[in-house]
C-alpha positions in Angstrom: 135.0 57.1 -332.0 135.9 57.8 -328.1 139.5 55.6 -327.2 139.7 54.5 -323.6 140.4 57.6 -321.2 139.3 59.7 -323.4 135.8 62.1 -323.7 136.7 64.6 -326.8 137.4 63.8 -330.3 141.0 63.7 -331.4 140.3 66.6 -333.9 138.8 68.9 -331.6 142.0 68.4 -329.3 144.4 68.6 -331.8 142.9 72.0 -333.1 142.9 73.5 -329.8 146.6 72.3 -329.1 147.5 73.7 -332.6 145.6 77.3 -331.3 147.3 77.3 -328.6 151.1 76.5 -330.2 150.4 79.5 -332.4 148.8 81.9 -329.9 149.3 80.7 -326.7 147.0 81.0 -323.5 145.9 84.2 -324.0 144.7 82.8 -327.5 142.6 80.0 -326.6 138.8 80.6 -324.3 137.9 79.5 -321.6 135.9 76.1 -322.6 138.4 75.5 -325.1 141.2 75.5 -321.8 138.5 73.4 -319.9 138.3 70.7 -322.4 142.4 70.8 -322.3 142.2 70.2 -318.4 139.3 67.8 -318.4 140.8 66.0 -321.3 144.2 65.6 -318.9 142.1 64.5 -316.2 140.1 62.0 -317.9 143.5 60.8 -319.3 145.0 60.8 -316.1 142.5 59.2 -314.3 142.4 56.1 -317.1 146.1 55.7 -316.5 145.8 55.6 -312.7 142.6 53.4 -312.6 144.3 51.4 -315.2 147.4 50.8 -312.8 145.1 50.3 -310.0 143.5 47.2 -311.8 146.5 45.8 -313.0 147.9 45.9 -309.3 144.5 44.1 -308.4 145.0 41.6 -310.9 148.6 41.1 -309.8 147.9 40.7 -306.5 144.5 38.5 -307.3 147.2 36.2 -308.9 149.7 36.2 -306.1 147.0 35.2 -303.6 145.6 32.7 -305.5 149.0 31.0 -306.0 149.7 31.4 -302.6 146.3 29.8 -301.2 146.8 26.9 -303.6 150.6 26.5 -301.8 148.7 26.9 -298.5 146.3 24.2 -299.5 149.3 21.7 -300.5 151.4 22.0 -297.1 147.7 21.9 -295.2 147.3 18.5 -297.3 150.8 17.8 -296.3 150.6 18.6 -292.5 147.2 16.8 -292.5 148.7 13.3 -294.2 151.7 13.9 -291.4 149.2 14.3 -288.9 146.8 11.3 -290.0 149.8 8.9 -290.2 151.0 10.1 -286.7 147.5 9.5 -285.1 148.1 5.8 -286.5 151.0 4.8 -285.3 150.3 6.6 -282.2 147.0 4.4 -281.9 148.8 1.4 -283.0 151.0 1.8 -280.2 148.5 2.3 -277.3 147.2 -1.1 -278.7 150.0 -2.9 -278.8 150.8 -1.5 -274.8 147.2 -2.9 -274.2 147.7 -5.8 -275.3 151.2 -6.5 -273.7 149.2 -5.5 -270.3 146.6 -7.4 -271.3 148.8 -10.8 -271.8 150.9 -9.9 -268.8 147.4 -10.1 -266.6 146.7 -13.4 -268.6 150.2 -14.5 -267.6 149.7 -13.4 -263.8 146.3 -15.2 -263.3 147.4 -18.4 -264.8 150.3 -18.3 -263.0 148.7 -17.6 -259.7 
């Protein structure tokens, strides 16, 4: 059974890496060096694309906490904002209505 990040079996590395402990480079062929450096690459390339998702994930999670903190303070601002436009509206009125009685006031006065 293949692990993760890897594409020969176990036994077939571990007998080249015990060919070449005993006789060195010059012991081992060709293919059997090309599995070694394809078997590094492969290995390598796992533990890079592994780090590369975990950094995705990571930053997947950052963003996500930091829209939902967005979305709070544009909840916030937007309540502020609602609750401005109110009393800003209830002011004009009240202005209104004081020019309003003040006109009343004039033409019975007159």
């Amino acid at each position: 059974m293949m692990q993760e990040g890897k594409i020969f079996s176990s036994e077939l590395l571990a007998n080249i890496h015990i060919k070449l402990d005993k006789e060195g480079l010059d012991g081992i062929s060709e293919k059997e060096l090309m599995v070694l450096l394809d078997d590094r690459a492969t290995r390598r390339l796992y533990e890079i694309s592994t780090e590369i998702i975990e950094e995705i994930r990571q930053t997947r999670k950052e963003l996500k906490e930091e829209i939902g903190s967005l979305r709070e303070e544009i909840g916030s601002l937007r309540t502020s904002a609602i609750r401005i436009g109110w009393y800003i509206l209830g002011t004009l009125i009240t202005i209104a209505l004081g020019i309003i009685a003040n006109l009343i006031v004039a033409l019975i006065v007159k």
